[in-house]
Biopython code that builds the backbone (N, CA, C, O; Angstrom):
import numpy as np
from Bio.PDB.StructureBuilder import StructureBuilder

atoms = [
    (1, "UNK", "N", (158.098, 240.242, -121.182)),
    (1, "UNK", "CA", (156.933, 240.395, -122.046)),
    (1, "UNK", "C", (157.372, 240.397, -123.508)),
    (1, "UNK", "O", (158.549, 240.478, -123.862)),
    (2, "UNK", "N", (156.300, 240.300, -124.343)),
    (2, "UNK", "CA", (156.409, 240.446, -125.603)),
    (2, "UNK", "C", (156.768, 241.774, -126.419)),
    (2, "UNK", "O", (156.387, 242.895, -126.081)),
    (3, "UNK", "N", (157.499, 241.512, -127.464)),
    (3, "UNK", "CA", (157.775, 242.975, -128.034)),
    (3, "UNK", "C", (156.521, 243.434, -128.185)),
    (3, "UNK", "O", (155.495, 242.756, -128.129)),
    (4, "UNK", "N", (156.615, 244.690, -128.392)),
    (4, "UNK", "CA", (155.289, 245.671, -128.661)),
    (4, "UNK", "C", (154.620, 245.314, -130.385)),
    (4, "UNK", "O", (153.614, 245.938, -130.725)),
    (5, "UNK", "N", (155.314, 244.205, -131.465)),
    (5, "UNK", "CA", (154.694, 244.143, -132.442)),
    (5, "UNK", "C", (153.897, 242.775, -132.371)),
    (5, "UNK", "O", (153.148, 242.564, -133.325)),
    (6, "UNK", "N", (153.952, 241.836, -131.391)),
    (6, "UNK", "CA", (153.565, 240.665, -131.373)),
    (6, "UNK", "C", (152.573, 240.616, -129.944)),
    (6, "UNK", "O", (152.120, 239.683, -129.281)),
    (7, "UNK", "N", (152.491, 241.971, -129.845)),
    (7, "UNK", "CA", (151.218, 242.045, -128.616)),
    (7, "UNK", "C", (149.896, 242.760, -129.612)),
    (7, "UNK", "O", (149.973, 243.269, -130.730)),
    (8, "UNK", "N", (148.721, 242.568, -128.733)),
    (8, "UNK", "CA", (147.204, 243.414, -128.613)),
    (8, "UNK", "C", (147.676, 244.608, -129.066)),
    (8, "UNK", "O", (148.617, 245.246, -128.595)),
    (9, "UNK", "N", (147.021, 244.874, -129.955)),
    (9, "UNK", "CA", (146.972, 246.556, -130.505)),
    (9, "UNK", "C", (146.016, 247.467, -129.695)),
    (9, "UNK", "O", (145.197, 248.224, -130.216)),
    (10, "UNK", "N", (146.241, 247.288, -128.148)),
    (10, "UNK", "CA", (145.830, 248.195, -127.351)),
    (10, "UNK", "C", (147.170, 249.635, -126.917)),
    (10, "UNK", "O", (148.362, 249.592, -126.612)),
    (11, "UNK", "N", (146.543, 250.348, -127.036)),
    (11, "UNK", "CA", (147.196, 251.730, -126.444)),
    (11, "UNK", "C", (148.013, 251.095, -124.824)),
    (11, "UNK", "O", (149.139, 251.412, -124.442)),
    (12, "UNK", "N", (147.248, 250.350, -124.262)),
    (12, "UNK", "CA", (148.208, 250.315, -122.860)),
    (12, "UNK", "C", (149.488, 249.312, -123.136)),
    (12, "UNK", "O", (150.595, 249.593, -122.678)),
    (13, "UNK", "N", (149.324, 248.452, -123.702)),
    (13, "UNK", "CA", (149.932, 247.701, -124.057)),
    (13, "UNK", "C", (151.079, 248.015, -125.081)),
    (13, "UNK", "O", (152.213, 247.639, -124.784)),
    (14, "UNK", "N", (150.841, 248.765, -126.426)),
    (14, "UNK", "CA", (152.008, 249.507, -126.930)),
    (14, "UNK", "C", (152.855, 250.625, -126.321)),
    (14, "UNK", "O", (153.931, 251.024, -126.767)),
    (15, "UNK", "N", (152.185, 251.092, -125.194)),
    (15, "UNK", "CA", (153.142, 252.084, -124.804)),
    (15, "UNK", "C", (154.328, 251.620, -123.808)),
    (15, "UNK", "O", (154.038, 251.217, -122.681)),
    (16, "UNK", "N", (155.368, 251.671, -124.146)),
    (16, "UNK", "CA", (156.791, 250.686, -123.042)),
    (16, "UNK", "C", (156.335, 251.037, -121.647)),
    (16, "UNK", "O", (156.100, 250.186, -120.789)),
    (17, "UNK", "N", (156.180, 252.847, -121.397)),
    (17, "UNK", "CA", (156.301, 253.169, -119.930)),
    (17, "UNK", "C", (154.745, 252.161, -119.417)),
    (17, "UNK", "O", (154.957, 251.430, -118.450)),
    (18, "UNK", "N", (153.490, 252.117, -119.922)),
    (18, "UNK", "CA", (152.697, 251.733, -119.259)),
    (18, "UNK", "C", (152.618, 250.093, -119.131)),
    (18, "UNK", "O", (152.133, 249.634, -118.097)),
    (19, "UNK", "N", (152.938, 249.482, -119.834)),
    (19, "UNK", "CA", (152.980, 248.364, -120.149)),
    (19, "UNK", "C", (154.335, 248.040, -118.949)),
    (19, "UNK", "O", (154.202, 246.975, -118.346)),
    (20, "UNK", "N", (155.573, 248.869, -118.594)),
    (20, "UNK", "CA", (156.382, 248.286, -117.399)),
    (20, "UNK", "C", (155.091, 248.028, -116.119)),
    (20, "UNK", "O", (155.179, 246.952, -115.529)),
    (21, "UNK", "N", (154.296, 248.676, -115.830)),
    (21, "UNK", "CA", (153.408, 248.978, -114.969)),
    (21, "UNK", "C", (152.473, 247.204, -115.012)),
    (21, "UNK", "O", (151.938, 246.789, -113.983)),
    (22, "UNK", "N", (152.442, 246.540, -116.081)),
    (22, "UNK", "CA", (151.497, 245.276, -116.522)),
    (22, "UNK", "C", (151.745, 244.544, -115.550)),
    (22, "UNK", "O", (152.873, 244.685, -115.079)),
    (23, "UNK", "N", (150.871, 243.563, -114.920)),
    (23, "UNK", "CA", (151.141, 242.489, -114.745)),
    (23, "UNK", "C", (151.228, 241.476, -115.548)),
    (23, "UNK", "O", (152.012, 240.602, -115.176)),
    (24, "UNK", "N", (150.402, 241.212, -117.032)),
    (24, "UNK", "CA", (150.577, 240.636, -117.744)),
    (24, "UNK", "C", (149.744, 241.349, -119.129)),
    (24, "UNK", "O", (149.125, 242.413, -119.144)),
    (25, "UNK", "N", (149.925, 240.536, -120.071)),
    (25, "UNK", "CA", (149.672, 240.927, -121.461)),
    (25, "UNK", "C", (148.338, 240.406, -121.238)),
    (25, "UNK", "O", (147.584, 241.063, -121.957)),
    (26, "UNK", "N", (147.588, 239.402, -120.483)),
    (26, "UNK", "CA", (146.341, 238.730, -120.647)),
    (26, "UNK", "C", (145.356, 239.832, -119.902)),
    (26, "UNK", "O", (145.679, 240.349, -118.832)),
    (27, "UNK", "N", (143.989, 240.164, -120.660)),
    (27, "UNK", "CA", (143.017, 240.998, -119.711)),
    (27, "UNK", "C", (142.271, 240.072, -118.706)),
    (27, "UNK", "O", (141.979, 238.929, -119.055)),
    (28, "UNK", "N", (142.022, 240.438, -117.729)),
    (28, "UNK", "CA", (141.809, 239.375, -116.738)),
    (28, "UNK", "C", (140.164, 239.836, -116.960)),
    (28, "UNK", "O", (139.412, 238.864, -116.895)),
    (29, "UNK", "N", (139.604, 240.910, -117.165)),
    (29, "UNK", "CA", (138.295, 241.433, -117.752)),
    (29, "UNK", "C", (138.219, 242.225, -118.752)),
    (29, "UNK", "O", (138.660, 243.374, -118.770)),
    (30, "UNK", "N", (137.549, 241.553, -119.817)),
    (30, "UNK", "CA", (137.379, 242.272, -120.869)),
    (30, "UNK", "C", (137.507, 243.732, -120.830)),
    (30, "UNK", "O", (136.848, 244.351, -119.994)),
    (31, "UNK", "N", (138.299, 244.367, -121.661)),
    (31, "UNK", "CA", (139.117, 246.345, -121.719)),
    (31, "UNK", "C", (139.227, 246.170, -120.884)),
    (31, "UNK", "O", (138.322, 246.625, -120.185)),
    (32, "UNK", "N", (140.216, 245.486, -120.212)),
    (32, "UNK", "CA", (141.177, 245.962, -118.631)),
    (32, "UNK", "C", (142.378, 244.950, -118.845)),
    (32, "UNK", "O", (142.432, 243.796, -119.272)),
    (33, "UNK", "N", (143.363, 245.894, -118.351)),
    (33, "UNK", "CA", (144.928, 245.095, -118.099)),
    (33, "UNK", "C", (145.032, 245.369, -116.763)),
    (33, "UNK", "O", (144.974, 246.514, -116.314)),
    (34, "UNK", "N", (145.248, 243.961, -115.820)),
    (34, "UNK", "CA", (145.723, 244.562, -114.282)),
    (34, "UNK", "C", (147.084, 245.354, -114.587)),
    (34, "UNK", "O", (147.971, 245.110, -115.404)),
    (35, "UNK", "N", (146.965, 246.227, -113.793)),
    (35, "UNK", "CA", (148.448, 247.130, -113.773)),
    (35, "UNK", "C", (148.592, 246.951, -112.083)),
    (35, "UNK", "O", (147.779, 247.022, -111.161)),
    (36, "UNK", "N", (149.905, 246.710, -112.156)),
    (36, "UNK", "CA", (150.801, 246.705, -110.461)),
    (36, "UNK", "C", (151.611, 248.005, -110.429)),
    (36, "UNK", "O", (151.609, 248.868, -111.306)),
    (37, "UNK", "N", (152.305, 248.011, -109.281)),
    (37, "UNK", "CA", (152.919, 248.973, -109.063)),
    (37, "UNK", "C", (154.086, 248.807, -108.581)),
    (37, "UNK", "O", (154.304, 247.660, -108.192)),
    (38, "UNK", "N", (155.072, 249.681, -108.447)),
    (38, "UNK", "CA", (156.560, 249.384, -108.393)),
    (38, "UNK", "C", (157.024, 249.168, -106.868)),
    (38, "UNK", "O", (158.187, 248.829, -106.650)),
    (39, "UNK", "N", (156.136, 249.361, -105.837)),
    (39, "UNK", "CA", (155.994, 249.136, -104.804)),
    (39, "UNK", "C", (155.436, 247.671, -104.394)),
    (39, "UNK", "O", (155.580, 247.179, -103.275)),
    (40, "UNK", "N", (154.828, 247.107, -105.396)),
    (40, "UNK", "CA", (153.947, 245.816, -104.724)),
    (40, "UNK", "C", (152.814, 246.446, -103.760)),
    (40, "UNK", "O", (152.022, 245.570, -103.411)),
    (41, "UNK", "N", (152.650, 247.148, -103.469)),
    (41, "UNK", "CA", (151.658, 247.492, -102.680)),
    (41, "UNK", "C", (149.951, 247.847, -103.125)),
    (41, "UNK", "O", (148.922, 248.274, -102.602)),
    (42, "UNK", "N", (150.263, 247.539, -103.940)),
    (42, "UNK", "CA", (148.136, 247.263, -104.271)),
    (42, "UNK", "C", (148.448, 246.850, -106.012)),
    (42, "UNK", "O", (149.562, 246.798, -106.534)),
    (43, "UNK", "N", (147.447, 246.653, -106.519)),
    (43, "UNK", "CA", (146.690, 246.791, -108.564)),
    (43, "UNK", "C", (145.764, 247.108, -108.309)),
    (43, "UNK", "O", (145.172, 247.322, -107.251)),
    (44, "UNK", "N", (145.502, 247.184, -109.542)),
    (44, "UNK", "CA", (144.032, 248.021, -110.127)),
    (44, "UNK", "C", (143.729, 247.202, -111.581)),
    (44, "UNK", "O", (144.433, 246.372, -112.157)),
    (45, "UNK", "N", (142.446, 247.743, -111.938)),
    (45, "UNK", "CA", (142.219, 247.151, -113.668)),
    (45, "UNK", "C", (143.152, 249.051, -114.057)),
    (45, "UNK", "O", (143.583, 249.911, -113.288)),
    (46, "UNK", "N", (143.106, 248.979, -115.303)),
    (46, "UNK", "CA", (142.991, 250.147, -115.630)),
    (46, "UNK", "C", (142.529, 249.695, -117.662)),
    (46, "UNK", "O", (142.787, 248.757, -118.417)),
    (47, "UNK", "N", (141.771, 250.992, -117.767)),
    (47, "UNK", "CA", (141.207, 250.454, -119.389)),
    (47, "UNK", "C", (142.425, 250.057, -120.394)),
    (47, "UNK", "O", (143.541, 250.540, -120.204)),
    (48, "UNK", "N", (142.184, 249.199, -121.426)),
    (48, "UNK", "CA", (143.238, 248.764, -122.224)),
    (48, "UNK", "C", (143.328, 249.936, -123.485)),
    (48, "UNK", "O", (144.370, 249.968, -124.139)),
    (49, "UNK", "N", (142.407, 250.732, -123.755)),
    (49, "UNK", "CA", (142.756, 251.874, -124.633)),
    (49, "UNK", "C", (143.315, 252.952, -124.166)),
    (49, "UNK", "O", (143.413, 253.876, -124.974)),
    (50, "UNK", "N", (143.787, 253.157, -122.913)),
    (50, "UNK", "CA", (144.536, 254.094, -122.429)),
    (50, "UNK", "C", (145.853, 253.748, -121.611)),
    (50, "UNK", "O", (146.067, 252.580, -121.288)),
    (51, "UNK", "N", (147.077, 255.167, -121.146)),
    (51, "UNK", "CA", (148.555, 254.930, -121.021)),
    (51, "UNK", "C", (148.437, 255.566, -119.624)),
    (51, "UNK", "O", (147.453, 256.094, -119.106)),
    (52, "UNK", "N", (150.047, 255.334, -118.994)),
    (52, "UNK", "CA", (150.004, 256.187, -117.862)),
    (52, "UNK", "C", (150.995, 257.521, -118.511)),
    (52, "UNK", "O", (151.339, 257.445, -119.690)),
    (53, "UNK", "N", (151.260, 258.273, -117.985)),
    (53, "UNK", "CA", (152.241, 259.787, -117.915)),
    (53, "UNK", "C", (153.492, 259.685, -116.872)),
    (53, "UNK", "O", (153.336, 259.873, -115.665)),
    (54, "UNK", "N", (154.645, 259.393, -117.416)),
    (54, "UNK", "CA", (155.934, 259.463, -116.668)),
    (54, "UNK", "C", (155.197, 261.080, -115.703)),
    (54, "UNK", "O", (154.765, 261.117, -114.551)),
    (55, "UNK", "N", (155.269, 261.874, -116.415)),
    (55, "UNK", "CA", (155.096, 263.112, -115.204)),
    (55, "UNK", "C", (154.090, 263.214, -114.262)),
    (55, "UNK", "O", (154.228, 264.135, -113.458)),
    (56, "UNK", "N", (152.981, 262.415, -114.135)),
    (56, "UNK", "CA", (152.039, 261.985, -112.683)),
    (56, "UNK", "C", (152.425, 260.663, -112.419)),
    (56, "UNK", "O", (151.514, 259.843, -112.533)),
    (57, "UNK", "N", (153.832, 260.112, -112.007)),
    (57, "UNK", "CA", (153.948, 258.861, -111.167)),
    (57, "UNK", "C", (155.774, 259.835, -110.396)),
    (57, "UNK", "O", (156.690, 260.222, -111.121)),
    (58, "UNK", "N", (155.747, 259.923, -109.284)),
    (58, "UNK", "CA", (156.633, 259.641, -108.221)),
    (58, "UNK", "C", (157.097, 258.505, -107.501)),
    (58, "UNK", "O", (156.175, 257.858, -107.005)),
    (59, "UNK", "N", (158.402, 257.998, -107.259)),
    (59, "UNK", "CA", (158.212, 256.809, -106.290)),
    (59, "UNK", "C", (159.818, 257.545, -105.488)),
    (59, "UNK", "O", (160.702, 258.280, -105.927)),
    (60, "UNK", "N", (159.624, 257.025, -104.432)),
    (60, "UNK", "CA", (161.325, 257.507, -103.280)),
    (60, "UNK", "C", (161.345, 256.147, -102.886)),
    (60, "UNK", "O", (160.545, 255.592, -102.132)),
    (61, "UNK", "N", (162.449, 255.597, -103.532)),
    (61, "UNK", "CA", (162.559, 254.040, -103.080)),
    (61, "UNK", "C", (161.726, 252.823, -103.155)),
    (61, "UNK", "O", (161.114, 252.737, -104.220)),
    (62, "UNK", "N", (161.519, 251.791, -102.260)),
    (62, "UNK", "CA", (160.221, 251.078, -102.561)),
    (62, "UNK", "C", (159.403, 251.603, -101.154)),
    (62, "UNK", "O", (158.731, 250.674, -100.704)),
    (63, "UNK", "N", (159.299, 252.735, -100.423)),
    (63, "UNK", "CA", (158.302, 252.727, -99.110)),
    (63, "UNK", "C", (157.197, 253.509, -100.222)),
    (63, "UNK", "O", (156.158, 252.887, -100.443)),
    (64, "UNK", "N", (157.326, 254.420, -100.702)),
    (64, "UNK", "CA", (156.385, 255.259, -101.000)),
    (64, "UNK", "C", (156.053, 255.584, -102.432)),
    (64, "UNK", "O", (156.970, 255.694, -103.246)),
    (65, "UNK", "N", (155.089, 255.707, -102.706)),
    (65, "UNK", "CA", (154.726, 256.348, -104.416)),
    (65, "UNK", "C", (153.823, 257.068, -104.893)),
    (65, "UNK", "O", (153.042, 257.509, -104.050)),
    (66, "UNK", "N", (153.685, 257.282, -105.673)),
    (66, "UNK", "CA", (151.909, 258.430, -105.731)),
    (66, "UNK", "C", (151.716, 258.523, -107.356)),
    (66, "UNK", "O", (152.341, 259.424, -107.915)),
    (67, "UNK", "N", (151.137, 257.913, -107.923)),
    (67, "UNK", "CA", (150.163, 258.574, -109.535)),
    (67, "UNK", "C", (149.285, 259.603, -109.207)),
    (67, "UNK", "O", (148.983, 260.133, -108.138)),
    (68, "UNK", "N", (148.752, 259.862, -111.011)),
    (68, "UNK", "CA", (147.699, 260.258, -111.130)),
    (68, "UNK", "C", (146.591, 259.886, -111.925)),
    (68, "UNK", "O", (146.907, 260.488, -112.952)),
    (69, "UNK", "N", (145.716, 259.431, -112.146)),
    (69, "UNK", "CA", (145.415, 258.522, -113.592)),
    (69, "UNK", "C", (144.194, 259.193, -113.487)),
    (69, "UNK", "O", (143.675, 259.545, -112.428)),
    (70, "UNK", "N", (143.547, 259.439, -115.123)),
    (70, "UNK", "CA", (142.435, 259.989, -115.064)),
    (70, "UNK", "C", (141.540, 259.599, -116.264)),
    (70, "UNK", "O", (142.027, 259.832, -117.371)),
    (71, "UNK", "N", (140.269, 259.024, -116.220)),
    (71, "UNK", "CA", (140.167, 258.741, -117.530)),
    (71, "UNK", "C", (138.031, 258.918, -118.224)),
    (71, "UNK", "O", (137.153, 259.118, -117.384)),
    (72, "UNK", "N", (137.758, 258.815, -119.416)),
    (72, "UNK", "CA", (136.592, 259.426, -119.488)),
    (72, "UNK", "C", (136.002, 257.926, -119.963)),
    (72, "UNK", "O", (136.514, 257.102, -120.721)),
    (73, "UNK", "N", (134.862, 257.888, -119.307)),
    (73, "UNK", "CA", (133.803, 256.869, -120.114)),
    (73, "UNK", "C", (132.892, 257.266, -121.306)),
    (73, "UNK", "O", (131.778, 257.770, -121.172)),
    (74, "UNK", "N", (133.259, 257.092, -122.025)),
    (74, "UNK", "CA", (132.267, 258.001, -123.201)),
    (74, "UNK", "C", (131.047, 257.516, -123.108)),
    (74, "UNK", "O", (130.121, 258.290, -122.867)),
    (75, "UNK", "N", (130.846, 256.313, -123.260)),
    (75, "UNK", "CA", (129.695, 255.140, -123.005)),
    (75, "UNK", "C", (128.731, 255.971, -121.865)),
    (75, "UNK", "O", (127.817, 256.746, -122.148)),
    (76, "UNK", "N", (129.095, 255.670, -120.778)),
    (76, "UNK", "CA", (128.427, 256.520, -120.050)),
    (76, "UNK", "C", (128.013, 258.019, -119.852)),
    (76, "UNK", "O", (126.933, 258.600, -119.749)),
    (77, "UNK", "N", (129.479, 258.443, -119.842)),
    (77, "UNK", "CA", (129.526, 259.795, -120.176)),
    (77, "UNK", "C", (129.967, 260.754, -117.983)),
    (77, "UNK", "O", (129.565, 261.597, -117.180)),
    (78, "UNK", "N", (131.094, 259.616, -118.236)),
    (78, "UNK", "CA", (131.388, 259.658, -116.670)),
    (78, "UNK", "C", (132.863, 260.061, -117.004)),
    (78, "UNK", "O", (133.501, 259.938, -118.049)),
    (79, "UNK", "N", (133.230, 260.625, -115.681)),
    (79, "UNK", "CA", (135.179, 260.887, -115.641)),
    (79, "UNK", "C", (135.516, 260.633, -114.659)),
    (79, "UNK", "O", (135.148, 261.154, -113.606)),
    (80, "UNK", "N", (136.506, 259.535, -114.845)),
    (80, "UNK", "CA", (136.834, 259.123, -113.325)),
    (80, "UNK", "C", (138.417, 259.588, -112.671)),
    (80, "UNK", "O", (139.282, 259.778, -113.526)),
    (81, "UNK", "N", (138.717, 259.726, -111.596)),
    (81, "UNK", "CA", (140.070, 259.887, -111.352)),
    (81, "UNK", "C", (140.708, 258.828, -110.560)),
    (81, "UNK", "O", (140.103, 257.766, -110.409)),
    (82, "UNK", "N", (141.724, 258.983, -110.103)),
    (82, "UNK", "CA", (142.730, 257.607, -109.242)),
    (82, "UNK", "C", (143.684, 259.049, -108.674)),
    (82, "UNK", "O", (144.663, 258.893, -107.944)),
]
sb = StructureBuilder()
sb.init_structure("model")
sb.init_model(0)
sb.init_chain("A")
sb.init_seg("    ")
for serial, (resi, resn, name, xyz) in enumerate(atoms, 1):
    if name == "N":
        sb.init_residue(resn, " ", resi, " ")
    sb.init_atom(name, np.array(xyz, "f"), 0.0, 1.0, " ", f" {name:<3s}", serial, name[0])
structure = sb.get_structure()
């Protein structure tokens, strides 16, 4: 990927740890970056103004892993978790 000064001035995208998580720099839907996982075992969108937390992601090898992601819709006025 691109250095962090020649990318989107999104929060997911400047942050190194969340941005390892990218599948790519392109939003596949407008405020969303697919994010993968270090397992290969599923993606998700997740919003482009927000990061993940080294301290809610675990992984033991490639069988198993576990986040936590949590985030607020202001727009709506919803909170969602993962």
């Amino acid at each position: 990927m691109d250095q962090p000064n020649e990318l989107p001035n999104h929060r997911a995208i400047q942050d190194p740890y969340t941005r390892s998580f990218l599948v790519s720099t392109n939003e596949p839907e407008d405020g969303f970056y697919e994010m993968g996982t270090w397992t290969d075992a599923y993606s998700l969108y997740i919003p482009n103004d927000e990061k993940l937390d080294e301290t809610f992601y675990q992984k033991r090898k490639d069988y198993w892993e576990e986040f936590w992601y949590s985030w607020n819709d202001e727009d709506s006025n919803i909170s969602y978790s993962v």
